[in-house]
C-alpha positions, -999 to 999 in steps of 0.1 A, spaced: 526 208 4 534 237 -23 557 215 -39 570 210 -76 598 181 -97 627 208 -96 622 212 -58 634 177 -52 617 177 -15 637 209 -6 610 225 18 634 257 21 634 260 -17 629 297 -26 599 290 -52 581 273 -22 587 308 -2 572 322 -34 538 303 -36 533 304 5 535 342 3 508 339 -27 491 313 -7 491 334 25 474 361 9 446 339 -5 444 328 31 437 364 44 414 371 16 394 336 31 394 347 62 418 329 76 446 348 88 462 330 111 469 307 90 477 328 70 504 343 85 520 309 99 525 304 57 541 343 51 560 340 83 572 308 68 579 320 37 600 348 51 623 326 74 630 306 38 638 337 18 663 345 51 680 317 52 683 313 16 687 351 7 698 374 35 673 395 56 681 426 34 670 407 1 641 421 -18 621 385 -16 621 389 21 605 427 16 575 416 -6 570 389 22 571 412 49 548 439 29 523 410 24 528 403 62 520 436 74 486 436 50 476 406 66 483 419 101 467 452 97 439 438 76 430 416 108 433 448 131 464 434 149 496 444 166 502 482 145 537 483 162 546 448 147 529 458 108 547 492 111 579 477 116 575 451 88 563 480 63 595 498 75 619 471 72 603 462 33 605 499 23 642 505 37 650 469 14 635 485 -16 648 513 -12 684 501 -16 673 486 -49 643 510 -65 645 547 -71 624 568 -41 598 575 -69 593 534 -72 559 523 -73 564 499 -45 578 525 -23 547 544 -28 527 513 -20 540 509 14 540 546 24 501 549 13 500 516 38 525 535 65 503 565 67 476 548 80 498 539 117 483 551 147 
């Protein structure tokens, strides 16, 4: 699945971390969200391996994790700490004024 010729059967290839995250979120917006996060949580063990865990990829992957988690009403503590961990990666990497950044404190405000 979510395959491509350059990928050469490499399941842990970055650009397939890149379409499950996409993928995950079409999941969600489907209503499926558990499978929908099995594909982000996927994608975001690739990007870690590949990348690092401090690596921007993994913060959009986390940040889409946390939508998904807090758009089916589930575990706050677990989408709090994902929005946490994304906005402390971007903000080694985007000024404190960054769109994303913004993004995820809009999404943080809403914690119980």
């Amino acid at each position: 699945m979510l395959s491509a010729p350059h990928m050469n059967g490499d399941r842990d290839h970055p650009d397939r971390a890149c379409a499950l995250v996409r993928y995950s979120h079409l999941l969600h917006e489907l209503g499926n969200s558990e499978a929908a996060m099995t594909e982000v949580t996927n994608a975001i063990g690739i990007y870690t391996g590949k990348y690092g865990a401090q690596h921007p990829y993994v913060a959009e992957a986390r940040y889409r994790r946390a939508l998904i988690l807090k758009g089916s009403g589930g575990q706050p503590q677990r989408w709090q700490e994902d929005l946490t961990t994304a906005r402390e990666i971007y903000g080694r990497v985007h000024p404190a004024d960054h769109p994303l950044i913004a993004q995820i404190e809009e999404e943080l405000r809403d914690a119980p």
